[in-house]
C-alpha positions in Angstrom: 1.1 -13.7 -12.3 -1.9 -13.9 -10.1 -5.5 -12.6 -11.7 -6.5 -11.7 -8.2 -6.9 -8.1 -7.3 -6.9 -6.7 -4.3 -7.8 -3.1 -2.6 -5.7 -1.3 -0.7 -6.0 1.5 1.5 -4.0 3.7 3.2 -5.2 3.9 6.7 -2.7 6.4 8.7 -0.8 9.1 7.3 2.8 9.1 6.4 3.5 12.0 8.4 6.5 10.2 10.9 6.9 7.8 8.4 11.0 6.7 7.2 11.8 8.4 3.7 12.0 4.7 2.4 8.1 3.9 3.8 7.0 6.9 2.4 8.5 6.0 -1.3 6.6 2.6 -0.3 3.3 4.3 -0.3 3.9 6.4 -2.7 5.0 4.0 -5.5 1.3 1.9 -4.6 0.0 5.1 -5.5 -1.5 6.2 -2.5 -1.1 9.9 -1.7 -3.9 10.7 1.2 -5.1 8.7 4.1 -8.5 6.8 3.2 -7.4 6.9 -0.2 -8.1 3.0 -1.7 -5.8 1.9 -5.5 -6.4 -1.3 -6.8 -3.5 -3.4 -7.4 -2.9 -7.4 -9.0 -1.7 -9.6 -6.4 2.1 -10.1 -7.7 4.7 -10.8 -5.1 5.7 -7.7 -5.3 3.0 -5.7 -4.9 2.5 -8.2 -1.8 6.1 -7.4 -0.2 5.3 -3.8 -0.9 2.0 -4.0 1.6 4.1 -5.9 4.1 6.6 -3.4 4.2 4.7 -0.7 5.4 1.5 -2.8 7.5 0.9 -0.1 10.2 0.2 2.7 7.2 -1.6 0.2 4.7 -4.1 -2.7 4.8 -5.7 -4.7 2.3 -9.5 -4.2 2.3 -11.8 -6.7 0.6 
């Protein structure tokens, strides 16, 4: 497991979004657009972020 963390923020809303992009965001615990969680850099949190690119982006 990776000690890096990373930001990331949700950038558009949901609001058009697939059910299964929505549960994406939600489960990286972002609920409103702007909104920034901080997260470990796991693979999974990873494949989570590249699921749903055009809603989320990884801020530094």
């Amino acid at each position: 497991m990776s000690d890096k963390k990373i930001k990331i923020k949700q950038v558009k809303s949901t609001i058009g979004a697939s059910e299964s992009q929505i549960k994406v965001v939600r489960a990286l615990g972002l609920k409103k657009k702007d909104q920034v969680v901080e997260h470990y850099a796991s693979a999974t949190i990873m494949g989570m972020v590249n699921k749903v690119p055009h809603i989320v982006q990884i801020v530094e």
